[in-house]
N, C-alpha and C positions, 0 to 999 in steps of 0.2 A: 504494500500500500504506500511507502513512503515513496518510490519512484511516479508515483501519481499526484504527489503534491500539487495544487492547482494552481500557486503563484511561480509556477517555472517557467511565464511567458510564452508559452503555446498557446493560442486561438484556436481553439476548435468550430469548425462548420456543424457541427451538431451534439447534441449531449450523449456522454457514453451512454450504453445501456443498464448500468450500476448508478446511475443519476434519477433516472427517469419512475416518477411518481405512477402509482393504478391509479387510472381516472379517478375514480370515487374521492381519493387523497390528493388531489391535484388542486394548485393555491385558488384558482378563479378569479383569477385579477379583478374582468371586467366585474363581478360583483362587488368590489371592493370598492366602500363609499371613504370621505376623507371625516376624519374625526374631529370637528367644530372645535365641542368645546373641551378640548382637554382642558384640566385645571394648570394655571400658572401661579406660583405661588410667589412670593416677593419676598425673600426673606433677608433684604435689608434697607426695605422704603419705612416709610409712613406708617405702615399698620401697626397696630399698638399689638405688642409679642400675646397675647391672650391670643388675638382673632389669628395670628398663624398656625395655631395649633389646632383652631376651630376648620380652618379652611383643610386643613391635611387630613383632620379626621375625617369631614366630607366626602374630602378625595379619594381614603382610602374604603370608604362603604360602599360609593358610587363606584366607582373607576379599578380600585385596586391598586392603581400608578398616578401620578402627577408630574408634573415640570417647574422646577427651581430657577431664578434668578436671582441676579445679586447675592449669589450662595459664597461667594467670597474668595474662590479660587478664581486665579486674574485667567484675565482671556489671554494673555499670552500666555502664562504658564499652557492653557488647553491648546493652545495652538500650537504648541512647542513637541506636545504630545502626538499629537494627531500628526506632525511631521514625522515626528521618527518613528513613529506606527509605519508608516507610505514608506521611507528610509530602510527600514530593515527589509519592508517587504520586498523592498526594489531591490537584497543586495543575489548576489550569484548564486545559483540555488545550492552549487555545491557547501557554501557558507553556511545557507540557511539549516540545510540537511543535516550538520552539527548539532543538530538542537534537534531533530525528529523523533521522536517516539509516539507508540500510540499505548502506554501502560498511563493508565490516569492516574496512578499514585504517585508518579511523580511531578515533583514540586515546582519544576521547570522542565517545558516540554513544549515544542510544534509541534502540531497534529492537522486533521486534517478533519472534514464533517463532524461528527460525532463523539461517537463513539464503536470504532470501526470494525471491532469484533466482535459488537452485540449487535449492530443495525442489521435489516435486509436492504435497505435502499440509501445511500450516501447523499450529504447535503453537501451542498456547492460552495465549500467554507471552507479556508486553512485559518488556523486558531494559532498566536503565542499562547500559553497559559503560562502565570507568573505567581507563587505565593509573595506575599508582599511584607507580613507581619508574623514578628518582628524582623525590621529589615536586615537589621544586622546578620541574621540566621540564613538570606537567603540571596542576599544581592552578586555575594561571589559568584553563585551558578549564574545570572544572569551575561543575555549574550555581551562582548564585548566591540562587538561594530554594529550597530552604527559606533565611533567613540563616543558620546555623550550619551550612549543610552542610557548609562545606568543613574548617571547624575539626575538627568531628563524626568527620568521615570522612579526614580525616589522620591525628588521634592513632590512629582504629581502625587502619588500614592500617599505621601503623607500630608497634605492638602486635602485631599478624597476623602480620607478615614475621619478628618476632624469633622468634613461637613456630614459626614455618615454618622458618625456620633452625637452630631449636634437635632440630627433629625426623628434620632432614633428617642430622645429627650423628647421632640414635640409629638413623637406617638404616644409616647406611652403619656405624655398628660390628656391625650384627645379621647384617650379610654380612662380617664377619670383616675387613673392612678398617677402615683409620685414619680416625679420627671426622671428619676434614675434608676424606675424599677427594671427597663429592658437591662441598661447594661449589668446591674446586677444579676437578672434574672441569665442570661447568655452570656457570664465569666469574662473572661480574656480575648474578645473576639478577636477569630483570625480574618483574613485579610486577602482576597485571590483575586487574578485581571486575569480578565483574557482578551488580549486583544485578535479582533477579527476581520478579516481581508474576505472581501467577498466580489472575487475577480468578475469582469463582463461573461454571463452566460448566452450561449449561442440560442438556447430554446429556455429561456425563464419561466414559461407558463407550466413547464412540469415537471419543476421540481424546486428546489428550496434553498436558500442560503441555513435556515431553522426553521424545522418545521413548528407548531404550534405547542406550547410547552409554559410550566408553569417553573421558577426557581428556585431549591430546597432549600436556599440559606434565606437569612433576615429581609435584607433588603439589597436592592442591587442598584447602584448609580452609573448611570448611561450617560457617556460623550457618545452624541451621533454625529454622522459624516455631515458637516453644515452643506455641502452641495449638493449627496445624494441623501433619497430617502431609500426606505425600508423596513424601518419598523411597523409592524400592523398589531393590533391590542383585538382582544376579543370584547363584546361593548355587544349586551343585551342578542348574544346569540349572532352576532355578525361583526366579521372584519372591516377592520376600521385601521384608515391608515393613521399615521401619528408623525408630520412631517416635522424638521428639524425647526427648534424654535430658538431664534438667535443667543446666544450663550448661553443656554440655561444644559441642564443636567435633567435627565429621564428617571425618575425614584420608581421602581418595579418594589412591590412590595411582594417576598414569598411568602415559603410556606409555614416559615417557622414562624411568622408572624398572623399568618391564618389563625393557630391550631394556639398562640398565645392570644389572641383576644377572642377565642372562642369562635371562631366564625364571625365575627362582626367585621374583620377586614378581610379583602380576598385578595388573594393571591394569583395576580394576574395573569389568564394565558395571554401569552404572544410569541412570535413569531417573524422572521426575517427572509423576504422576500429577495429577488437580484433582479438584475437588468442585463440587456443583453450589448450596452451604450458603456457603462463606466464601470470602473470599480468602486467599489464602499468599504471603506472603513468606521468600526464602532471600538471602543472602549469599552468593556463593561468592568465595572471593581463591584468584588460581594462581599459582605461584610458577614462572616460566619460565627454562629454560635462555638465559645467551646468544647470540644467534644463530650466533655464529658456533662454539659448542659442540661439539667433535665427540664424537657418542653412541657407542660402543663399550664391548662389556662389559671389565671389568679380567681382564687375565691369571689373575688367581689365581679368577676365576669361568670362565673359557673355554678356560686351557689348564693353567698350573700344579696337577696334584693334583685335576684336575675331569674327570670322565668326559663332560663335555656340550662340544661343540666353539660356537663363535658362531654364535647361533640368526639374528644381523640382521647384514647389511652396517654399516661405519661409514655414517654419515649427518650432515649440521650441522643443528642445529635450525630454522633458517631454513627449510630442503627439507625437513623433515618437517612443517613446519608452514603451508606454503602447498600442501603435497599435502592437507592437513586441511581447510584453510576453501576448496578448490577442488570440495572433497564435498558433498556433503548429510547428516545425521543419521540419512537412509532409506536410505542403505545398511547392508546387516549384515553386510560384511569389516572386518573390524577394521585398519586404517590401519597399523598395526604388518609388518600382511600382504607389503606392497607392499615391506617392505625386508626378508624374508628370506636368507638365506644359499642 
């Protein structure tokens, strides 16, 4: 699989037959309407810091995701990032192929669709993945060309983590509890990127950059490609596009954040579509539970003063998270399923 890397600069006239979606699972562009009103959230105007915790909880009942601006991380910094994302991808693939693996446990690794010894059908994605925290643990493995990657992609990563910590504070006040019960609740959280290259596809309409999928960690912050689009959200039973909104950050809210407010926030499917015009690059950073985390909703969402009893067995994150990467992305039971009450 690794001589099939999709950033080696070949053009294909058509999509391999290991690409190509069964009708039934094939994206349907032309159904796909454009998503109005995402919520934008403003988290350093005017609004008095109460109503930003009010607007997120909204967000996250209705939608499951939102959009951040003035979140604090400067636009050069994101711009600086998103160069040396395109930078690496452009370098020789003999270079890049240093970094190839398809074993997800490790901490630093290229790859390429998925997950490519449990899928049947491959998505049109080469992925870095990068654990990010604590940095010191992990920057040596990081590539060394572009030369600024690693400088680049530190200061971003640790710029990302404050505003992921600082967000994770307005969730848990919008569920009525005390502003530092997430990160208590989810320990030492770790820290993972993946950045993704999603080269011009010759037949886009069948098959995927990612197919439709929900995230197992807390929450996940999105740099998207300001030129191209591609993100699509699931929104009341239909795809809905999600086009780049001038500097702001994509908050995807998962699953461990589902299954801690009890079901009151969802954990949004989405999914990343290609073109057959450009390439796109996204960012994503996840902010993960501890492992040894135990997920359980809090009392005063399950039993004190709440009509809804615990929708999910307790669980550690560890065992939810190796039930996750034992999947494939082509299944459509949402992984949450597996730990019901």
């Amino acid at each position: 699989m690794g001589s099939k890397i999709l950033s080696s600069g070949i053009r294909l006239s058509s999509l391999p037959e290991s690409y190509v979606r069964p009708i039934s699972e094939r994206p349907k562009l032309s159904e796909v309407s454009y998503c109005e009103n995402v919520p934008v959230i403003d988290l350093g105007g005017t609004v008095h810091k109460s109503q930003i915790s009010l607007q997120i909880g909204d967000a996250c009942r209705s939608y499951g995701f939102f959009q951040v601006i003035n979140h604090g991380v400067g636009i050069e910094l994101t711009e600086r990032m998103q160069e040396m994302a395109q930078e690496f991808f452009d370098l020789p693939l003999d270079e890049k192929m240093k970094y190839y693996s398809d074993d997800p446990s490790k901490t630093m690794r290229l790859s390429t669709s998925f997950n490519v010894n449990k899928e049947k059908v491959h998505n049109w994605r080469d992925y870095l993945r990068l654990h990010c925290y604590p940095l010191q643990d992990y920057v040596h493995q990081w590539p060394s060309h572009p030369p600024s990657f690693k400088e680049v992609v530190s200061t971003y990563c640790g710029e990302v983590r404050g505003l992921g910590l600082r967000i994770m504070q307005e969730i848990s006040e919008s569920l009525g509890l005390e502003r530092e019960y997430m990160e208590k609740v989810l320990g030492e959280q770790g820290q993972h990127m993946a950045i993704n290259y999603y080269p011009p596809c010759p037949e886009p309409e069948l098959t995927y950059g990612l197919p439709g999928h929900t995230d197992p960690n807390a929450i996940t912050i999105l740099l998207q490609d300001q030129r191209v689009a591609g993100l699509q959200v699931l929104k009341d039973g239909n795809w809905m596009a999600v086009n780049p909104h001038p500097n702001a950050f994509v908050i995807n809210i998962g699953d461990q954040l589902q299954a801690l407010s009890n079901g009151r926030y969802k954990s949004v499917w989405h999914r990343a579509i290609v073109n057959s015009d450009k390439p796109r690059i996204s960012v994503a950073s996840f902010l993960c539970p501890a492992d040894d985390a135990v997920i359980e909703a809090p009392k005063e969402l399950a039993e004190d003063g709440s009509q809804v009893p615990a929708l999910y067995r307790n669980f550690t994150y560890a065992e939810y998270y190796n039930k996750f990467w034992s999947r494939s992305l082509d299944q459509q039971q949402h992984c949450l399923e597996l730990f019901n009450n």
